[in-house]
C-alpha positions as CSV (number, residue, x, y, z in Angstrom):
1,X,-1.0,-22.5,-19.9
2,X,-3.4,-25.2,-18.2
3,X,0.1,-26.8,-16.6
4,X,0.9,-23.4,-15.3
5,X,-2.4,-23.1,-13.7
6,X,-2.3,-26.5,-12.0
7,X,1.3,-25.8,-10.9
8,X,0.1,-22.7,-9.3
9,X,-3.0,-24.3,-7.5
10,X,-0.5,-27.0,-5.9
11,X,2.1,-24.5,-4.6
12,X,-1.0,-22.2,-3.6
13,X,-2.4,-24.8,-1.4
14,X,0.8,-26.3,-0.4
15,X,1.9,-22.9,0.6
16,X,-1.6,-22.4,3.0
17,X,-1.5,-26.4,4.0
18,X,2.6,-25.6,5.3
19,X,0.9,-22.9,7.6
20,X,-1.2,-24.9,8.7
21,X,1.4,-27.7,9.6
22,X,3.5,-25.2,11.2
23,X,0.4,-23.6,13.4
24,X,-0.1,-27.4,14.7
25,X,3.3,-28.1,15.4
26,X,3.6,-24.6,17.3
27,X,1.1,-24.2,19.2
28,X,-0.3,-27.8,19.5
29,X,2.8,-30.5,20.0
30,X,5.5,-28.0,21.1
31,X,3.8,-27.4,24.2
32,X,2.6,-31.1,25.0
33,X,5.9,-33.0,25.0
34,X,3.8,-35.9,25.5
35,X,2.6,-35.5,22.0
36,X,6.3,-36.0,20.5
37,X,6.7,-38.9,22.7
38,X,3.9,-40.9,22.2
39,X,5.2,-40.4,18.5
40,X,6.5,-43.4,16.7
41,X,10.4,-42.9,15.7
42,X,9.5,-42.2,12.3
43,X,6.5,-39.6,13.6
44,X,9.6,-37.9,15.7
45,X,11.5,-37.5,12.9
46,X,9.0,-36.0,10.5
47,X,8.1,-33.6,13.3
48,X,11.8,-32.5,13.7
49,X,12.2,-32.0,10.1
50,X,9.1,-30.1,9.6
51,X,10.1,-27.9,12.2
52,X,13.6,-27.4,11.1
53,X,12.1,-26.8,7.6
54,X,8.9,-25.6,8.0
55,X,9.4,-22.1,7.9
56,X,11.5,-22.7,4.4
57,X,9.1,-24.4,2.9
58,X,6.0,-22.3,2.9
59,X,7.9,-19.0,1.5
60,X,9.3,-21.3,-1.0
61,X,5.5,-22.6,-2.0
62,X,4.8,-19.0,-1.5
63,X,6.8,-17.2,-3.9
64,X,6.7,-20.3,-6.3
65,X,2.8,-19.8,-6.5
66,X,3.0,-15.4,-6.6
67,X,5.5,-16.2,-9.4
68,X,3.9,-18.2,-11.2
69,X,0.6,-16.1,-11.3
70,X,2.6,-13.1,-12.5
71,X,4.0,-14.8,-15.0
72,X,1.0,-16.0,-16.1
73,X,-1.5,-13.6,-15.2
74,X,1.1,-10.3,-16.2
75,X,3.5,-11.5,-17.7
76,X,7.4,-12.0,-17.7
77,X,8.2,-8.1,-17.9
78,X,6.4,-7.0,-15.2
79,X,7.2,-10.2,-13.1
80,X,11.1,-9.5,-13.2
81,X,10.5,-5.6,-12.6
82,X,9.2,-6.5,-9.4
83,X,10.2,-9.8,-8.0
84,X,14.0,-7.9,-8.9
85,X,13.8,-4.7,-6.8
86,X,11.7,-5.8,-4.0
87,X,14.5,-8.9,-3.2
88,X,17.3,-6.7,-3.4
89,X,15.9,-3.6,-2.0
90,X,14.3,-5.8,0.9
91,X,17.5,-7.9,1.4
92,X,19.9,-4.5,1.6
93,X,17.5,-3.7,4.1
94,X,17.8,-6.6,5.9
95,X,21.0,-7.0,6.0
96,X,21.7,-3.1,7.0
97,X,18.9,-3.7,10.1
98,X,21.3,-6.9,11.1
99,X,24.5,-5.2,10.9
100,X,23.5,-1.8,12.0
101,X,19.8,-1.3,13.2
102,X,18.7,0.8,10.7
103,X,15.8,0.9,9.5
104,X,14.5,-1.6,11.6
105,X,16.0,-1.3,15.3
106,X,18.4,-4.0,16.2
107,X,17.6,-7.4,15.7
108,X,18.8,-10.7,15.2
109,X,17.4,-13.8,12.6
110,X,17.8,-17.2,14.7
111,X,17.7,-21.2,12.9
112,X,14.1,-22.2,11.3
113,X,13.9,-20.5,8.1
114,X,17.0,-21.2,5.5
115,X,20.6,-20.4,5.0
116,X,21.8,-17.1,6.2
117,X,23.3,-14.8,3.1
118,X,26.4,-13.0,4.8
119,X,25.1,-15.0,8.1
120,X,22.8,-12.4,9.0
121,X,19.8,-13.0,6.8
122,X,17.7,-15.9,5.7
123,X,18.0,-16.1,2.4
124,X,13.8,-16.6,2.7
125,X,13.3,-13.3,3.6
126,X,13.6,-11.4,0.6
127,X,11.3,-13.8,-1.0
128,X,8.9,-13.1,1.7
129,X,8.9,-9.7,1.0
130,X,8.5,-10.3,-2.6
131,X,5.2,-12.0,-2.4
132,X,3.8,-10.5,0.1
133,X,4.8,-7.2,-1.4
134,X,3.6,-8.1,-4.8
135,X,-0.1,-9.1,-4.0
136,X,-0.1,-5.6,-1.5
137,X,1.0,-3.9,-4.6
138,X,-1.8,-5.9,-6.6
139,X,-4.3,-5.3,-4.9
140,X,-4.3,-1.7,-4.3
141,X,-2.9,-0.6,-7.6
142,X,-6.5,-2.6,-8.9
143,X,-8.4,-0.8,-6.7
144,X,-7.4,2.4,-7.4
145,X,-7.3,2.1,-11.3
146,X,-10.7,4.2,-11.8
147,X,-11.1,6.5,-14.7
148,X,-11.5,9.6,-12.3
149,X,-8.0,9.3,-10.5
150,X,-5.5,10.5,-12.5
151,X,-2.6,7.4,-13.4
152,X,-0.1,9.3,-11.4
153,X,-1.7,9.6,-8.7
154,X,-3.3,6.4,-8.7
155,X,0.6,5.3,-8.9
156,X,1.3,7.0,-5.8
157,X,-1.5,6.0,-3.9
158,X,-1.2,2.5,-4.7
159,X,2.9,2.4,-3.7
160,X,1.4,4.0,-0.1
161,X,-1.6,1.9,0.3
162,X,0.3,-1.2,-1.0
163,X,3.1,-0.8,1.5
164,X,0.4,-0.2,4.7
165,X,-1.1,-3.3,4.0
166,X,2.4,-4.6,4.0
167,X,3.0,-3.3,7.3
168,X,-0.6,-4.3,8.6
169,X,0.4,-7.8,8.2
170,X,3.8,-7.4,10.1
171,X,2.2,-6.0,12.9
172,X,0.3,-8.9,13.4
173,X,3.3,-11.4,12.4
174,X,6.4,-9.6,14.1
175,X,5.6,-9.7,18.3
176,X,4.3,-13.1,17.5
177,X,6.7,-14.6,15.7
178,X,9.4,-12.8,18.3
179,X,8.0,-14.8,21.5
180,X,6.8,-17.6,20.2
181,X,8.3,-20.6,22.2
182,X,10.4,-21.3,19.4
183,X,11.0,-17.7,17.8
184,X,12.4,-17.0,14.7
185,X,14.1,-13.6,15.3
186,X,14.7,-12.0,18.6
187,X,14.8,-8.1,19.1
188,X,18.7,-7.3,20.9
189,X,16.7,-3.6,21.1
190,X,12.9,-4.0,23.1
191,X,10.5,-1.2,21.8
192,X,7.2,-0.3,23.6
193,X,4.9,-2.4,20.8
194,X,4.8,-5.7,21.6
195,X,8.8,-6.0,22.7
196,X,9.1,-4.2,19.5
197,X,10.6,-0.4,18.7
198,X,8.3,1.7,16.4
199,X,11.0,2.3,14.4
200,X,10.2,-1.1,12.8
201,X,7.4,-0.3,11.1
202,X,8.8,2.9,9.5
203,X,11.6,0.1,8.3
204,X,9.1,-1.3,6.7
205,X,6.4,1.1,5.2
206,X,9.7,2.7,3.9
207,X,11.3,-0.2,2.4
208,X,7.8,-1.8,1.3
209,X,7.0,2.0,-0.8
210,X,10.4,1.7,-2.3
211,X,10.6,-1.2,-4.0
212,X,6.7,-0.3,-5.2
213,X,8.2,2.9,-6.4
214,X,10.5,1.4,-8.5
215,X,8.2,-1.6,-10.0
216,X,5.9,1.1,-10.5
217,X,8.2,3.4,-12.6
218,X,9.4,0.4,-14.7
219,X,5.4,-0.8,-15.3
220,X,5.0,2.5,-16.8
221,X,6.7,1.2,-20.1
222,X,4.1,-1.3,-20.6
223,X,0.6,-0.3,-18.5
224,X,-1.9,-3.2,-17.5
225,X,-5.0,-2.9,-16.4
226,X,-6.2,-5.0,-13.1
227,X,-9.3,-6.8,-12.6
228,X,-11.3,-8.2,-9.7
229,X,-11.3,-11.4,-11.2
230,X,-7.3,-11.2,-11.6
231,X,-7.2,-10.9,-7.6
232,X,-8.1,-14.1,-6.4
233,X,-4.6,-15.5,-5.9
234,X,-3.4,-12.2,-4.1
235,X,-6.4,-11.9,-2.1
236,X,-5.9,-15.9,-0.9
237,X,-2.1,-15.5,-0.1
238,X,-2.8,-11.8,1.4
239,X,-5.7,-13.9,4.1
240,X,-4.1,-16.8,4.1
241,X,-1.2,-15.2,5.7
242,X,-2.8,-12.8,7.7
243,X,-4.6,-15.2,9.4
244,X,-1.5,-17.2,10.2
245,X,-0.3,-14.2,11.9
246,X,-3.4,-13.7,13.7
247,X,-3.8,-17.1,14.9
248,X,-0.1,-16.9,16.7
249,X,-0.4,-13.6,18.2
250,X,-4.2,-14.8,19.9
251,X,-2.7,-18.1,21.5
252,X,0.2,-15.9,22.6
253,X,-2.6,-13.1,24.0
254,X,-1.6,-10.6,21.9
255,X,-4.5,-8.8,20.7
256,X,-3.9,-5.6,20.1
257,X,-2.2,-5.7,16.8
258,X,-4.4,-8.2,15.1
259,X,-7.4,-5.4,15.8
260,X,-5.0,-3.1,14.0
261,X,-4.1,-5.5,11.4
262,X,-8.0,-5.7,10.9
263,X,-8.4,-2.3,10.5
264,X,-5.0,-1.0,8.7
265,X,-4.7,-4.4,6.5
266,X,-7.7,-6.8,6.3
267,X,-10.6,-3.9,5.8
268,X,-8.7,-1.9,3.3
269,X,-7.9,-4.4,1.5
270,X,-11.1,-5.9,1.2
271,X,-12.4,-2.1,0.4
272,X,-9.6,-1.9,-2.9
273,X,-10.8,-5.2,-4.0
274,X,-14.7,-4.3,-4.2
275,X,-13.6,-1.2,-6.0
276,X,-11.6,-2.9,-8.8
277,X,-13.1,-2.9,-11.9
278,X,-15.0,-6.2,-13.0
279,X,-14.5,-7.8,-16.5
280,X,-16.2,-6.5,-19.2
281,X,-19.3,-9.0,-20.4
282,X,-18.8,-9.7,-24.0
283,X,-20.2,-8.7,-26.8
284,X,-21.4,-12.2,-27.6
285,X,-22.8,-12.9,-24.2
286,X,-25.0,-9.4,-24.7
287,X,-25.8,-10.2,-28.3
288,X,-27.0,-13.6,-27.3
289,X,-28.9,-12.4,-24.1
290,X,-30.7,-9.3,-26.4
291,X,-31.6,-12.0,-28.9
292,X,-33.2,-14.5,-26.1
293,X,-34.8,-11.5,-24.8
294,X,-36.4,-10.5,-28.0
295,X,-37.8,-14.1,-28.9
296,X,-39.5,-14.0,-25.3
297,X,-40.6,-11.3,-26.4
298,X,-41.9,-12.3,-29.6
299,X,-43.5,-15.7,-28.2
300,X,-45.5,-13.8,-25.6
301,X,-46.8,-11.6,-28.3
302,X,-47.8,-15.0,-30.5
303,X,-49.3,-16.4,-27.4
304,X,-51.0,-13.4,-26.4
305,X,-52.6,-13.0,-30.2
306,X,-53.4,-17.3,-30.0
């Protein structure tokens, strides 16, 4: 178990240090030419590989680290039932917003982030909307675990909540990531949010609440019960990866979606995490702070009577 947890750590902070590679290279060396330049032959290469893969390699860290901590944390059961549905739901998706425009709008992956299954769709993506997904999920399914919502609703409310914090983070990441001076996808059909169409984010609060749906109906074979100390990892990924967004869409001058990323995605999920229910202390730790209590006690009294 002490591997797993090491293995975890290094693809957690290789997945947040690849950000932070790719933020430099895009918004730092891309638009200073000079930069690549002055770059010895072996500097130039690294920088054109690092672009070409950059993108690949933090979702890889990404899921890696997600999987790895619901392996560990969860277990394989609930892993599987919801790693499975939310890369095929999300890649059916994907791959029907390519081809058709539906449920996204009309839109087109470009080179930077991995093989494309069919040609139309990273094969990165789906494992993008897996781990993101998951720690959404994660964290508002802890959240709302209280004693005074019923379970089913508290399943309902966490496949809504999970999939608008989701969302919140796409509508800092998507008109970013779209006009960035090397983008990543391009929209064939210009909507009034950013160069994007509204129907985009009804693409993907519908998409995101599905595959929840169905992890959610599977977990009900084998209930868990979320803690607040059991959300570090999804809360680190879920920041981590907001604020990547964030960072793009402010050197691009797009403000207006990270202010409603804040408020739809950042706040609310800080909110579900103070309401998660903390760890029981054990009945050890209380016998052993009663006992030191009592010989305080007791000493005072002997001092007192001295």
């Amino acid at each position: 178990m002490k591997q797993l947890v090491t293995v975890e750590r290094f693809c957690l902070i290789s997945h947040i240090v690849s950000m932070a590679f790719g933020l430099a290279g895009l918004l730092l060396i891309l638009p200073n030419p000079e930069l690549i330049l002055s770059l010895s032959p072996l500097g130039q290469n690294f920088f054109q590989s690092s672009m070409a893969f950059g993108g690949v390699v933090y979702i890889l860290f990404g899921a890696a680290a997600v999987g790895i901590y619901a392996y560990r944390t969860l277990g394989l059961w609930h892993w599987l039932t919801f790693m499975l549905p939310a890369v095929f739901i999300s890649l059916t998706s994907e791959l029907m917003g390519t081809s058709t425009g539906f449920p996204f709008g009309h839109y087109a992956y470009l080179s930077g982030l991995g093989y494309k299954i069919a040609g139309l769709v990273p094969f990165t993506i789906p494992l993008s909307w897996f781990y993101l997904g998951f720690v959404a999920y994660l964290i508002a399914r802890a959240g709302l675990a209280t004693r005074q919502i019923p379970s089913w609703l508290g399943n309902v409310g966490a496949c809504g909540l999970g999939a608008l914090l989701l969302t919140s983070w796409d509508f800092v990441l998507d008109p970013a990531m779209s006009q960035t001076a090397v983008p990543f996808w391009e929209w064939q059909q210009p909507g009034a949010f950013f160069g994007m169409p509204y129907q985009n984010f009804a693409g993907w609060m519908g998409t995101g609440a599905l595959f929840m749906s169905v992890a959610a109906f599977l977990w009900r074979k084998k209930p868990l019960e979320l803690q607040r100390e059991q959300l570090a990892l999804p809360m680190a990924v879920y920041f981590s990866n907001f604020a990547f967004a964030a960072i793009m869409s402010i050197a691009a001058g797009i403000w207006i979606p990270v202010f409603l990323g804040i408020l739809l995605g950042i706040i609310p999920a800080v909110t579900l995490w103070s309401m998660a229910q903390t760890a029981p202390v054990p009945i050890d730790t209380q016998k052993t702070g009663a006992n030191l209590k009592s010989e305080i006690t007791i000493a005072s009294v002997n001092v007192a009577l001295k």
